[in-house]
ZANU-710768 format. One line per 3 residues: number of its first residue (from 0); their letters; for each residue x, y, z of C-alpha. Coordinates in steps of 0.1 Angstrom, whole numbers, plus 5000, padded with zeros to 4 digits. Each point is the difference from the previous one (the first is absolute). Layout:
N
NUM = A = X/Y/Z | ...
***
This chain:
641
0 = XXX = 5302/4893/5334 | 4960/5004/4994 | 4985/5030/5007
3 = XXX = 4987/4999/5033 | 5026/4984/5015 | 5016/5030/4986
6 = XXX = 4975/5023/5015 | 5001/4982/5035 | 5040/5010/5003
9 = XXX = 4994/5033/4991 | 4973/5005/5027 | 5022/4982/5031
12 = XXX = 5030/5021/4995 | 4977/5028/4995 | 5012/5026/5031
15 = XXX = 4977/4993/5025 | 5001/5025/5021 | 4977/5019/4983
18 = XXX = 4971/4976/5015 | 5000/5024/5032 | 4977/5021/4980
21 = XXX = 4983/4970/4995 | 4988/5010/4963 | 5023/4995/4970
24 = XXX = 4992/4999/4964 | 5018/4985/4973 | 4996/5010/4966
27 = XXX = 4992/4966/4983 | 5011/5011/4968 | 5035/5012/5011
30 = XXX = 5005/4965/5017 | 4987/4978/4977 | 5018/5014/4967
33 = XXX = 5033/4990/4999 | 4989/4962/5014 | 4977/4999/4968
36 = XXX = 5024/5010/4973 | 5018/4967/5014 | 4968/4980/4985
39 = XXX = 5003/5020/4966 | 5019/4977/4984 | 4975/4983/4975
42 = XXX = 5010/5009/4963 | 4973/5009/4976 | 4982/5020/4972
45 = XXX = 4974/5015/4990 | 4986/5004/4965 | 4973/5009/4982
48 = XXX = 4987/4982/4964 | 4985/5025/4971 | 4986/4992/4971
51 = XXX = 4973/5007/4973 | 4969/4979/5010 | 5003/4960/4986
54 = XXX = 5035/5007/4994 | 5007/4969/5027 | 5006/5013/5035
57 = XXX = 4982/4978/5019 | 5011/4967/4983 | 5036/5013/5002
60 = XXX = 4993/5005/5041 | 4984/4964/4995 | 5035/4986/4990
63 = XXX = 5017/5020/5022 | 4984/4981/5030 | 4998/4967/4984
66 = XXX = 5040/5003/4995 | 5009/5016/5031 | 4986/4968/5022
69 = XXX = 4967/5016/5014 | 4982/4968/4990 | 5010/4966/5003
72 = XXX = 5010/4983/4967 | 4968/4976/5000 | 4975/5028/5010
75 = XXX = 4972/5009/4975 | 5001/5037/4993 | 4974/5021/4978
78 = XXX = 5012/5027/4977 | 4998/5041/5010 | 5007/4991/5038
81 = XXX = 4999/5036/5007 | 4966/5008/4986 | 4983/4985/5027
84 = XXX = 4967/5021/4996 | 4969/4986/4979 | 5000/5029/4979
87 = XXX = 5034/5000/4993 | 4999/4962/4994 | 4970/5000/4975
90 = XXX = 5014/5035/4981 | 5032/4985/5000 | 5015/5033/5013
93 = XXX = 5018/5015/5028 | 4979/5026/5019 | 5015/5001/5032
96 = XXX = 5036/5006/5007 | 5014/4974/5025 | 5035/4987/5014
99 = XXX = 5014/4969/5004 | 5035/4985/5011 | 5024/4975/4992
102 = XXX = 5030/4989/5011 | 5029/4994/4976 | 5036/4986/5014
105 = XXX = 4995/5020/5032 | 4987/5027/4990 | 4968/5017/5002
108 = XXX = 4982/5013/4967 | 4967/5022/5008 | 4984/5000/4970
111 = XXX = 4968/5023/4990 | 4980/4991/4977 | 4982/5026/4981
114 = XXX = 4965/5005/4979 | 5009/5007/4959 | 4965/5016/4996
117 = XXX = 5003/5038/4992 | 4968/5000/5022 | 5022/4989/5032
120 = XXX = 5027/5018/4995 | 4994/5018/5035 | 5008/4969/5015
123 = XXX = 5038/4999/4979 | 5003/5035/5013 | 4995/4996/5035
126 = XXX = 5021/4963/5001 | 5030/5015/4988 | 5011/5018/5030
129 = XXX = 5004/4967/5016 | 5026/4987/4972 | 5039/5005/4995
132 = XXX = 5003/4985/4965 | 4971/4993/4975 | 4998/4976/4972
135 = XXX = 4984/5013/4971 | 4987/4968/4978 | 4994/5009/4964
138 = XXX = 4985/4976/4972 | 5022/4990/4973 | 4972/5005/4975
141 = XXX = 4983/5033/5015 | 5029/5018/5014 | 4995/5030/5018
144 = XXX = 4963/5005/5004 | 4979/5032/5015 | 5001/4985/5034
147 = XXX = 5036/4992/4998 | 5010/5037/4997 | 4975/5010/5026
150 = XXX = 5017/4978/5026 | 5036/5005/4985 | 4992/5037/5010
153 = XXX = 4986/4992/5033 | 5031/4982/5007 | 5027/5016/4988
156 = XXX = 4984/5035/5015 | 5008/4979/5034 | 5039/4998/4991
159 = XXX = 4995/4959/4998 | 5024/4984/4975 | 4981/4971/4975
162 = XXX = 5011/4970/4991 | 4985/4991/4964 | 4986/4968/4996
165 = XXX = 4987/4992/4962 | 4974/4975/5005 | 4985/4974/4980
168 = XXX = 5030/4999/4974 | 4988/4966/4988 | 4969/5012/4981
171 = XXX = 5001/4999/4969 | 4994/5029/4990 | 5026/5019/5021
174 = XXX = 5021/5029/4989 | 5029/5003/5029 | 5024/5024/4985
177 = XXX = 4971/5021/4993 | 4984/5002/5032 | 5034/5005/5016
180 = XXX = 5004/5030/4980 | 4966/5013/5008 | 5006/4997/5037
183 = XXX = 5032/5021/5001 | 4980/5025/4978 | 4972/5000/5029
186 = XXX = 5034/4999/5024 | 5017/5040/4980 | 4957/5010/4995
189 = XXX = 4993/4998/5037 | 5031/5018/5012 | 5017/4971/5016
192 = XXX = 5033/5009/5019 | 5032/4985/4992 | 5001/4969/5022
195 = XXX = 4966/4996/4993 | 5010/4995/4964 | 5025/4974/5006
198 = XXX = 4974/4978/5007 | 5007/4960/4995 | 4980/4979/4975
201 = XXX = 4989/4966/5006 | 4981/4977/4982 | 4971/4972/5011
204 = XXX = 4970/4980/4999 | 4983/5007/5030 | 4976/4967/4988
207 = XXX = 5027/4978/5001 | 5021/5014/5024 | 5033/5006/4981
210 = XXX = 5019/5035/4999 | 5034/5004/4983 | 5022/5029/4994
213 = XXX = 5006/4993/4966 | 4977/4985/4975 | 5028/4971/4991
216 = XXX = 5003/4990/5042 | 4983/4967/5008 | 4969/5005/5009
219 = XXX = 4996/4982/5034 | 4986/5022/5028 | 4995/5034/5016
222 = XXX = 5031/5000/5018 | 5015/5026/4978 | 4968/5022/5012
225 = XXX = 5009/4997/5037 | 5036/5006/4996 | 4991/5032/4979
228 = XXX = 4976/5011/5031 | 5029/4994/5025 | 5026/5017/4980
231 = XXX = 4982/5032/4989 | 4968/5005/5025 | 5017/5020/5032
234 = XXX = 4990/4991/5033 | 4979/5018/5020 | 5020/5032/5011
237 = XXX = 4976/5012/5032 | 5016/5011/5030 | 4996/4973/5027
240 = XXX = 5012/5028/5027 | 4964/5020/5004 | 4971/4993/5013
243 = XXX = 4976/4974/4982 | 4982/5015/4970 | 4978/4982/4971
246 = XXX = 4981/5014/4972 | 4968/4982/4992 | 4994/4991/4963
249 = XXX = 4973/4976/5001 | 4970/4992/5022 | 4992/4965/5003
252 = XXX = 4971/4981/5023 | 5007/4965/5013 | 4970/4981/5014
255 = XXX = 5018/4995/5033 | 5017/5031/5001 | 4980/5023/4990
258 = XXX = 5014/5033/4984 | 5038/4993/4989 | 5022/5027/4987
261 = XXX = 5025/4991/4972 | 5033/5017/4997 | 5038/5008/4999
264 = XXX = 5019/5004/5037 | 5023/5037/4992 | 5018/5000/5033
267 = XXX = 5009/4985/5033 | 4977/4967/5014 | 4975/4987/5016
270 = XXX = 4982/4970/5021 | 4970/4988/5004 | 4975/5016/5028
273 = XXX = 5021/5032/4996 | 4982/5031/5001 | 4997/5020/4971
276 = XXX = 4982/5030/4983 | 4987/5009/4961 | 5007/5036/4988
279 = XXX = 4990/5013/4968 | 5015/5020/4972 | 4991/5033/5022
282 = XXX = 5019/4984/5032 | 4968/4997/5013 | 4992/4971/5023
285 = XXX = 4970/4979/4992 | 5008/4967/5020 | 5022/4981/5027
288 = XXX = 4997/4964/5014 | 5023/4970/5007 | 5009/4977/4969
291 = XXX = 4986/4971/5005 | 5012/4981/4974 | 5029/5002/4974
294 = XXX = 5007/4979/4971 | 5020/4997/4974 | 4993/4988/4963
297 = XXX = 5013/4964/4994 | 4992/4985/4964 | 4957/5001/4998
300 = XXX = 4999/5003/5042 | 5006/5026/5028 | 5025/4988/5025
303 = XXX = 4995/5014/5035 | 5033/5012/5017 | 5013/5015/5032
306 = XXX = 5014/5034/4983 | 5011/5016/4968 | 5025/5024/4990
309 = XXX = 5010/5026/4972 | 4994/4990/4964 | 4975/4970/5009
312 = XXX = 4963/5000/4983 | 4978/4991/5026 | 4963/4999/5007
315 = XXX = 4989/5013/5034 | 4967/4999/5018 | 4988/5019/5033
318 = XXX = 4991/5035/4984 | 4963/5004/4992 | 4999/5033/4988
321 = XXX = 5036/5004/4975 | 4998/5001/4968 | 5022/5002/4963
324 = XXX = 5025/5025/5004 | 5002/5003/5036 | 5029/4996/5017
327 = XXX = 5003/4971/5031 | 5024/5011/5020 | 5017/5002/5039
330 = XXX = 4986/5023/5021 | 5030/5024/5000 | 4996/5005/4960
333 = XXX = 4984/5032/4992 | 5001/5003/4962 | 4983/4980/4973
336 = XXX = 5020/4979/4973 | 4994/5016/4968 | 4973/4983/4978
339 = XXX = 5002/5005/4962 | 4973/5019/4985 | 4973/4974/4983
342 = XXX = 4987/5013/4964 | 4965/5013/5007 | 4971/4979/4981
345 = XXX = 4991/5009/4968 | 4965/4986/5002 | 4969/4999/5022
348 = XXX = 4969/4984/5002 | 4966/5006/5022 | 4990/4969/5023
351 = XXX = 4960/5000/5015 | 4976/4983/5020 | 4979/4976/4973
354 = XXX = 4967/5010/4998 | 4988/4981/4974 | 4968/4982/5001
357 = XXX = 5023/4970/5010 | 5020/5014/5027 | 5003/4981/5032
360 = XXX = 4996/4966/4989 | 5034/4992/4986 | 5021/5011/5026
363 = XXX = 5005/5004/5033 | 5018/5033/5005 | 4978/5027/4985
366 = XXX = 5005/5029/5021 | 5015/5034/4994 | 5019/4997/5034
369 = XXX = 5018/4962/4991 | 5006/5016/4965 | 5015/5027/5014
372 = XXX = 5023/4981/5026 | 5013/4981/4973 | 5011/5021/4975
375 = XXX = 5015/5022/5026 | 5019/4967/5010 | 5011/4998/4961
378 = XXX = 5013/5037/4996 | 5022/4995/5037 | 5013/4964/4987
381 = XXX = 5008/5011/4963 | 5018/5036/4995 | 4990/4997/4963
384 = XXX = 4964/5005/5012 | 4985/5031/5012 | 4966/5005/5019
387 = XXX = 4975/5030/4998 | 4962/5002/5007 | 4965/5023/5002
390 = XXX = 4992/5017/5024 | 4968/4975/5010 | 5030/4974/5001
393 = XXX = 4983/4978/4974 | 5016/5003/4966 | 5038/4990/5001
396 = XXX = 5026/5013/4978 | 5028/4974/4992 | 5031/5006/4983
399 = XXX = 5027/4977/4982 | 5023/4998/4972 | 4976/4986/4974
402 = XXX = 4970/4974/4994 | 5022/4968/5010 | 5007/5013/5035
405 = XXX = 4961/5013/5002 | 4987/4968/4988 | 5021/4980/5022
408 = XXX = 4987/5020/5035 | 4965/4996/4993 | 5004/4966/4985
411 = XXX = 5017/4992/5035 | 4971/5018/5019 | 4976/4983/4980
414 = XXX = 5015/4962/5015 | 4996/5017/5034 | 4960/4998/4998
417 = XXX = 4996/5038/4989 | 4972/5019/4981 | 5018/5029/4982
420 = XXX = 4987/5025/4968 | 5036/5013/4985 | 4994/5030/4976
423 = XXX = 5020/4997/4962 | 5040/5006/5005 | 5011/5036/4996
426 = XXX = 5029/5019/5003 | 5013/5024/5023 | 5008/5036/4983
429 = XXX = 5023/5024/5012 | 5007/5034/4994 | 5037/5019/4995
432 = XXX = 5015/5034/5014 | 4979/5016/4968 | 4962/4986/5005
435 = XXX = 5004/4972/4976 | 4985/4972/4998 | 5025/4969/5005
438 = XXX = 4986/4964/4992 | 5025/4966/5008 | 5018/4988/4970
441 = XXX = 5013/4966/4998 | 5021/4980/4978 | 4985/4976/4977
444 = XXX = 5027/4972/4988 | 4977/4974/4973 | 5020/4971/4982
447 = XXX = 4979/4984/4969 | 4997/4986/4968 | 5013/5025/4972
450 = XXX = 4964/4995/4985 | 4983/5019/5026 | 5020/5028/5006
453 = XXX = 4983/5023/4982 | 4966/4991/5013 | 5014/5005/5037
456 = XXX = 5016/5031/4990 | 4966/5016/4989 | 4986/4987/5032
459 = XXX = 5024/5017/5025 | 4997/5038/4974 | 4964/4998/5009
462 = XXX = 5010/4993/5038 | 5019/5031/5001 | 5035/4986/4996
465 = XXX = 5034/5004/4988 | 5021/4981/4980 | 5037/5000/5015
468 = XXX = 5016/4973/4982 | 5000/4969/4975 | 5022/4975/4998
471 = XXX = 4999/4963/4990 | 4995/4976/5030 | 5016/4972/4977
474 = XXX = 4987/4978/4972 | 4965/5011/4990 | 4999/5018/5031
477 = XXX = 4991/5038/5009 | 5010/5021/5034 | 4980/5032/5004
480 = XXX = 5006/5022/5026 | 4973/5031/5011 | 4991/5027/5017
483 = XXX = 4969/4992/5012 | 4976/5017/5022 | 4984/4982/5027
486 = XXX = 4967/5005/4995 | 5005/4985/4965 | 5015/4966/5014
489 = XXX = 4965/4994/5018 | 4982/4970/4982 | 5025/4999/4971
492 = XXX = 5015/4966/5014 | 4972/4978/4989 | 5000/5020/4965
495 = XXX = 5033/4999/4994 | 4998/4960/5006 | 4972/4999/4972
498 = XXX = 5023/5022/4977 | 5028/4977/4999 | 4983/4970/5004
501 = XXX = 5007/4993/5035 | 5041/4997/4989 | 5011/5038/5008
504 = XXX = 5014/5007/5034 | 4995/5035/5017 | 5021/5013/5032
507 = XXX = 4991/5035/5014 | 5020/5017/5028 | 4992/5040/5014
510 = XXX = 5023/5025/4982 | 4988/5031/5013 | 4971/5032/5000
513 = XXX = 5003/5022/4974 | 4973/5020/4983 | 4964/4989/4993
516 = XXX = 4994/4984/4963 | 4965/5010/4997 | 4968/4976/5001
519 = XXX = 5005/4961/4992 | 4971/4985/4988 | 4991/4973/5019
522 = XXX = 4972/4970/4994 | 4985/4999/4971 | 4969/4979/5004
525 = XXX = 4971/5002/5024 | 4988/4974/5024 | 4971/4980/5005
528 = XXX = 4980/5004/5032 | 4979/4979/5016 | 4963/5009/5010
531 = XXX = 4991/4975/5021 | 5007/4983/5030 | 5000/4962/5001
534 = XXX = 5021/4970/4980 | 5008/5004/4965 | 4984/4980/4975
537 = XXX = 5012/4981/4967 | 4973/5011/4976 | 5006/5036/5010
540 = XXX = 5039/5000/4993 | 4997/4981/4969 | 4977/5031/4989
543 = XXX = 5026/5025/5013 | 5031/4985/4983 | 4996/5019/4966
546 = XXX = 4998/5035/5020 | 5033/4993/5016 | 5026/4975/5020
549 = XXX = 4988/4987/5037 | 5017/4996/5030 | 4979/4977/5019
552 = XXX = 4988/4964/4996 | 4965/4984/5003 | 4988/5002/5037
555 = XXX = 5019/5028/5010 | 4986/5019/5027 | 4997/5037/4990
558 = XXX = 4985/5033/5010 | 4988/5039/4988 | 5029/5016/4987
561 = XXX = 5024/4968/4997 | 5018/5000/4969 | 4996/4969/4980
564 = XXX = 5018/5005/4963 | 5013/5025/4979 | 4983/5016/4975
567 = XXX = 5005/4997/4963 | 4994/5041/5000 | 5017/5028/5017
570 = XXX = 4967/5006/5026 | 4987/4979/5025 | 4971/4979/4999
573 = XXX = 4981/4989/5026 | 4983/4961/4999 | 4982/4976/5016
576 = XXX = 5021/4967/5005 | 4971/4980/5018 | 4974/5000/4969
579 = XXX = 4996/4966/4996 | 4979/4983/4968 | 4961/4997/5003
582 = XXX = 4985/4969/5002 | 4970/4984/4978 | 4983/4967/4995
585 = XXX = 5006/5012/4964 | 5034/4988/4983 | 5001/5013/4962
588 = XXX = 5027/4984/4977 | 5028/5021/4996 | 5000/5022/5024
591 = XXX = 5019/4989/5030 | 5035/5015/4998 | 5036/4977/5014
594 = XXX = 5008/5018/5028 | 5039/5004/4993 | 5014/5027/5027
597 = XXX = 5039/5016/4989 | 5021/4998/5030 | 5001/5028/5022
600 = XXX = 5031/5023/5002 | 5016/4993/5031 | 5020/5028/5020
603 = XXX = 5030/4997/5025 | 4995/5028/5029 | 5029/5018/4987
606 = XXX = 4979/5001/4969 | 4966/5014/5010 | 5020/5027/5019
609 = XXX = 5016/5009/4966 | 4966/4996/4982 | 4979/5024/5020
612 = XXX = 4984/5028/4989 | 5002/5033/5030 | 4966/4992/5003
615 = XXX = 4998/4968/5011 | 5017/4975/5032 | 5010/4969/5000
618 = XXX = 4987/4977/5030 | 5021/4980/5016 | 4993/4972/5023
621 = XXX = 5009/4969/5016 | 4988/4980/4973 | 4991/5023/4969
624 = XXX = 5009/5027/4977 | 4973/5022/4985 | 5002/5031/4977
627 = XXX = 4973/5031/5010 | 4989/5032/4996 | 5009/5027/5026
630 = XXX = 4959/5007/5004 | 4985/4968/4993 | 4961/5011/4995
633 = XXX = 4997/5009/4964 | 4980/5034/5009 | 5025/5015/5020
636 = XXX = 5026/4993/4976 | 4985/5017/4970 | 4993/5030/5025
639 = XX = 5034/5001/5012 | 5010/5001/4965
***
């Protein structure tokens, strides 16, 4: 019997009598919820996958699909199917959480996959609450890696119970037993709970899509994966008796939709055109409207359906004004579903209106006000981001987890046609119960070469760090684990690549605030500024070269107080870039000069942030990056000085 043929014989043998007081109201709720929970039927799981970033999440999820029949067997099929943005497909990361579904002998697996960064980790946090079951994924070369504890602890703080999957077992240079060891070690150090402990072990290639329980199995598929997830991942246990209830996770726009909300039904049902309200974490209401559209997740699409139930992941559109964290819910519900607290940001940076001699003809959206909009959009999508400003409302404070996640906002803002100044990265003190000053601490895991450990080491003392371990990473390999404050980490990347010859590998993940370390020196060298505005010329660079390394080619537009090079010294220098070679009739032998220009050192965005001095900006447009000063007239400068 369907539901509103259900419905209808309730309503005709409904006493009617009553209808001489012409008015009767039915609770909808109380009618329609023991109909639903004959539709509830539908088996399925939801899960979670964790990892260290590159440690093969998405390619697993890639031969999850492939294997599970979401494609057809002759369809052509790109790799990293879930990173469908263009940052995330030319990083080669995950930034943004998102969930997909399969289908697998009847049964429905939700599957979330998650970003390995240690600058997204907001968006593992706030994911989880959606999952029964998580799959952590470990390399069997790495192991357990800085962002594999974070999320291990994230996880396991949330009562889920992992299954361990050791990844990539078929490198070469793998160390199974090892890494096994290491991960119940991280299991006893994090304060795992006895059936948390008796977590299962499998082994795969996510690449080739094989996963065995024991190394000697034939290695033919992943069917020993979705067995595991059946047997071990619980099924949603929400109470389909109460009123309709969803917490939103993740906030999603569709061009046809508009605003879509992203998250995990905790109770009871609901169908499309029902009414509905949004209550925050105070049980305060901040929206109601009529759903006008539900879906749920089906391989890469959104499948529109009638209603959904208890335990489903579903995307919902009709609400303009709810948000992360709230709760969607009937109108009867009055209290909130509890959200878990997100790690506040560690890091913040200062975003301006460009005023630069170039401003305006770059981009289209130069305004404080369209600034403004947006990065109040960013801090209400992303709970890892936090939003503050002046009191003339045009200097905006942003706050993240570290220079990645920075980089990646303004990088994204710059594609959208803006004209930004962002300020150099710092980080956000605190003070304790005492006065003290506190300062983020994170932890600094660096494999490399034996040869350069020493060199590194030096590196990080001066940084203000501490050495917590050394161990051997394997033949002619060294692991070093730190201390490290924050602070410290800024701009070290690109040194730390020149120290070990571009073959050491550094992972960093917060640890905590604890007590200030005192001054860090920071750049050694001074810049060199340029004078004039107008093209740069050949002759002029070729002069400049011996007083220091350039960052701009021939007939590159620049202005006062752009900063063209670095300076060999620890001062800066200002020059003119346009002083071109006078011209005579007279040619003597000998003295015209092979104009042979050193390339220019190019900078990533991520970079320049990291390079700055607290004096200067980085300008960021549409279609250029520029290094300034803060006060770009050379007068004002020396007087502010």
């Amino acid at each position: 019997m369907c539901i509103r043929d259900s419905i209808y014989l309730e309503l005709i043998i409904f006493p009617f009598n009553c209808i001489e007081n012409k008015i009767f109201q039915i609770n909808s709720f109380s009618i329609l919820n023991y109909n639903r929970k004959l539709t509830m039927s539908r088996d399925l799981r939801n899960l979670a996958i964790i990892a260290h970033v590159d440690h093969g999440k998405t390619t697993l999820i890639d031969s999850m699909m492939k294997q599970s029949g979401v494609f057809r067997d002759n369809q052509s099929v790109d790799e990293r199917l879930m990173d469908t943005g263009d940052l995330e497909k030319e990083r080669g990361i995950t930034i943004l959480a998102k969930p997909t579904s399969i289908d697998w002998k009847g049964i429905t697996l939700n599957i979330i996959d998650t970003p390995g960064h240690a600058d997204f980790g907001g968006e593992v946090e706030r994911v989880l609450g959606m999952a029964d079951g998580v799959i952590l994924l470990l390399d069997a070369s790495e192991g357990p890696m800085p962002q594999t504890k974070f999320v291990l602890a994230k996880a396991l703080k949330q009562n889920l119970l992992p299954i361990v999957v050791i990844n990539k077992v078929d490198k070469k240079d793998s160390r199974i037993d090892k890494v096994v060891d290491e991960v119940f070690d991280l299991f006893i150090a994090l304060e795992a709970n006895d059936n948390q402990l008796d977590f299962p072990i499998l082994y795969s290639s996510g690449r080739d899509g094989w996963c065995v329980k024991d190394l000697n199995d034939e290695k033919q598929n992943l069917d020993p994966l979705f067995e595991k997830i059946i047997d071990y991942v619980s099924k949603p246990k929400n109470d389909h008796t109460k009123p309709f209830a969803m917490l939103a996770s993740l906030l999603d726009f569709d061009p046809y939709l508009g605003r879509c909300l992203i998250g995990k039904v905790i109770q009871g049902s609901v169908k499309v055109n029902e009414y509905v309200k949004a209550i925050n974490l105070q049980n305060n209401k901040i929206d109601s409207g009529r759903l006008t559209k539900l879906l749920r997740f089906q391989g890469m699409k959104k499948i529109p359906v009638d209603e959904v139930f208890a335990g489903d992941i579903i995307c919902i559109a009709g609400l303009n004004q709810a948000s992360v964290s709230d709760t969607i819910c009937n109108e009867i519900v009055e209290k909130a579903i509890l959200s878990t607290p997100i790690d506040p940001p560690s890091m913040a940076v200062t975003i301006t209106v460009n005023d630069s001699e170039f401003a305006g003809t770059e981009g289209k959206k130069v305004t404080s006000t369209l600034i403004r909009t947006r990065l109040l959009a960013e801090a209400e999508t992303n709970v890892a981001v936090t939003f503050s400003e002046n009191e003339n409302k045009d200097a905006f404070e942003i706050g993240g987890r570290g220079e990645l996640q920075l980089g990646v906002l303004i990088e994204t803002m710059r594609r959208e046609g803006y004209e930004i100044n962002v300020s150099r990265p710092r980080v956000l003190f605190k003070k304790n119960s005492k006065g003290e000053k506190l300062e983020p601490f994170e932890e600094v895991t660096i494999d490399l070469d034996n040869e350069f450990s020493s060199t590194v080491i030096d590196s990080m003392n001066q940084r203000k760090s501490e050495l917590r371990e050394m161990k051997s990473g394997g033949i002619g390999k060294t692991r070093l684990i730190f201390k490290a404050p924050s602070r410290g980490l800024i701009g070290y990347q690109s040194q730390f690549l020149t120290e070990t010859k571009g073959t050491g590998v550094l992972n960093r993940v917060f640890d905590d605030y604890d007590n200030y370390k005192g001054e860090i020196k920071g750049r050694r060298n001074g810049v060199l500024i340029a004078t004039e505005k107008g093209e740069a010329v050949s002759f002029a660079l070729f002069n400049l070269q011996s007083r220091g390394a350039m960052f701009i080619d021939p007939k590159t537009k620049v202005y006062k107080g752009m900063i063209v090079g670095e300076h060999n010294r620890d001062n800066d220098l200002e020059v003119n870039v346009l002083k071109g070679k006078k011209l005579t009739n007279v040619r003597a032998s000998g003295s015209d000069q092979a104009i042979i220009l050193t390339p220019p050192r190019k900078m990533t965005l991520e970079q320049m942030m990291a390079y700055m001095a607290d004096d200067e900006l980085l300008e960021v447009t549409p279609m250029s990056l520029r290094l300034r000063k803060k006060i770009l007239l050379s007068h004002l400068r020396k007087r502010a000085s």
